[in-house]
BAVOBA-371241 format. One record per residue (C-alpha): x negated, y, z negated. Coordinates in pm, 1 decimal. Last residue first. Layout:
! BAVOBA-371241
xx|yy|zz
X|Y|Z
...
This chain:
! BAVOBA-371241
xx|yy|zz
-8618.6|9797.9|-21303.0
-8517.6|9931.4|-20960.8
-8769.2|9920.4|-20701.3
-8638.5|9578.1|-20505.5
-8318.7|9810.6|-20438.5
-8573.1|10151.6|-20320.5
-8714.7|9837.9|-20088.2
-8367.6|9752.9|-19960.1
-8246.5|10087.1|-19847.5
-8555.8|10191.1|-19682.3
-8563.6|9876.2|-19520.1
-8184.9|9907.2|-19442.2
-8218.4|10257.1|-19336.8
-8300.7|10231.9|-18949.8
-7914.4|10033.3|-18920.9
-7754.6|10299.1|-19094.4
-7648.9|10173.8|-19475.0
-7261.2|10131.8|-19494.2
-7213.9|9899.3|-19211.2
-7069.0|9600.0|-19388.9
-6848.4|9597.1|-19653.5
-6914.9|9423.9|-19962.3
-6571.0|9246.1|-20052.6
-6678.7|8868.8|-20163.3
-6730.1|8721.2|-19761.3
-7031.5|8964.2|-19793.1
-7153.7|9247.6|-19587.6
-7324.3|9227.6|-19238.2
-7595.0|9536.4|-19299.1
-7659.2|9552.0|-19711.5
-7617.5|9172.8|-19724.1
-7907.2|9077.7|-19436.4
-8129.7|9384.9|-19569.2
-8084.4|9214.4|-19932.3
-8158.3|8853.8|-19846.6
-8491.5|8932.8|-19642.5
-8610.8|9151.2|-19907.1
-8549.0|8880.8|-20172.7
-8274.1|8859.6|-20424.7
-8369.0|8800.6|-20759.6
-8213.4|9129.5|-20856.1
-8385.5|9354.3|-21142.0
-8165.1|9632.4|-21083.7
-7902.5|9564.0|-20844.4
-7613.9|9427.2|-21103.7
-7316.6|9198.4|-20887.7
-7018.9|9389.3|-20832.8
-6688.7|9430.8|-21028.1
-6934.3|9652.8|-21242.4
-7292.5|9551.0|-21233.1
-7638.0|9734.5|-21365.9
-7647.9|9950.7|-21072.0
-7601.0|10258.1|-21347.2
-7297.1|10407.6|-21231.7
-7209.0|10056.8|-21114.3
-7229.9|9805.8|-20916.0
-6887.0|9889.1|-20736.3
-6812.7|10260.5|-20712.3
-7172.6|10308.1|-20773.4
-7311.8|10172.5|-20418.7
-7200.3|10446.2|-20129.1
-7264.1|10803.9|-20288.3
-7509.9|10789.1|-20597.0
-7681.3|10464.5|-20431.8
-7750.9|10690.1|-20087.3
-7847.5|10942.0|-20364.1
-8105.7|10701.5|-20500.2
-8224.0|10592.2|-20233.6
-8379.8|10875.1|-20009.2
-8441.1|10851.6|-19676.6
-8599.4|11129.8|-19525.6
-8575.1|11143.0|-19146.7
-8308.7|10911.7|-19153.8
-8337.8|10640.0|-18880.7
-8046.3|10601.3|-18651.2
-8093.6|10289.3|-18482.4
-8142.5|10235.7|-18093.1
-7862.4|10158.5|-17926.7
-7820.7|10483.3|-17730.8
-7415.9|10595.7|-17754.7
-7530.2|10946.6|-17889.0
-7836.7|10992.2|-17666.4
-7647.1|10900.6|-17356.7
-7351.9|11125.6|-17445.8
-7599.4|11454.5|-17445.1
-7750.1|11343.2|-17124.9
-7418.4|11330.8|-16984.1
-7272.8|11695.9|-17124.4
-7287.9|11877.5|-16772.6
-7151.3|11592.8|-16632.2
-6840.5|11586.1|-16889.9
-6747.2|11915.6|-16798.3
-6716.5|11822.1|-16406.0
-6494.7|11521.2|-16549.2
-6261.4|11802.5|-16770.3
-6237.7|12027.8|-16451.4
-6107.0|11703.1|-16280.6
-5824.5|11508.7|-16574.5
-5703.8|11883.4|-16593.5
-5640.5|11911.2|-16226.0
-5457.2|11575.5|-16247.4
-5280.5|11686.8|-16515.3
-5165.2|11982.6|-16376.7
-5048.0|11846.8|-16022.8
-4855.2|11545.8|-16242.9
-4651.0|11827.7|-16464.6
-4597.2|12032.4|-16148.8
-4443.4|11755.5|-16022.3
-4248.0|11657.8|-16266.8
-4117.4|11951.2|-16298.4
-4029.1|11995.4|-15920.7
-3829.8|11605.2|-15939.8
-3501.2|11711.5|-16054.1
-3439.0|11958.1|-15773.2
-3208.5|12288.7|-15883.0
-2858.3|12247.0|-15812.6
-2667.3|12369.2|-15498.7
């Protein structure tokens, strides 16, 4: 007589389903911790500062300086407050990407803009 085909699988199914449970009774413990991370509120940075957000996410394309690159120049923009919180969270049609600037930042983000001279 051969062995049965079927054993491994069953042992296979029996594990995973016991895996699939401790790994739900782990997840409880960790609820309210999930809840905070998927909350909709927007992250705000304790301490925003612009310039190094502009050092790591903006130079590749305006600039070292913001003055313009293959992007339009930030410093001295005409744009208004509105304009540059709408453009710094959806993007452009032209290649900006949206989402680079956490949603509690844009202010931030746009006023240390509006600052540059």
């Amino acid at each position: 007589m051969g062995k049965n085909p079927i054993v491994p699988f069953l042992l296979i199914m029996a594990l995973g389903i016991g895996l699939i449970f401790f790994m739900s009774l782990y997840g409880l413990d960790q609820k309210a911790e999930i809840a905070d991370v998927d909350s909709d509120e927007p992250e705000v940075t304790e301490e925003f500062d612009g310039e190094s957000v502009a050092q790591g996410k903006c130079i590749a394309c305006h600039g070292g300086d913001l003055e313009g690159a293959s992007a339009p120049k930030l410093v001295g923009t005409d744009l208004s407050k509105e304009d540059l919180v709408d453009i710094i969270k959806n993007g452009t049609d032209g290649g900006m990407p949206a989402g680079l600037i956490p949603d509690g930042d844009l202010d931030a983000m746009a006023d240390y803009i509006l600052s540059l001279e």
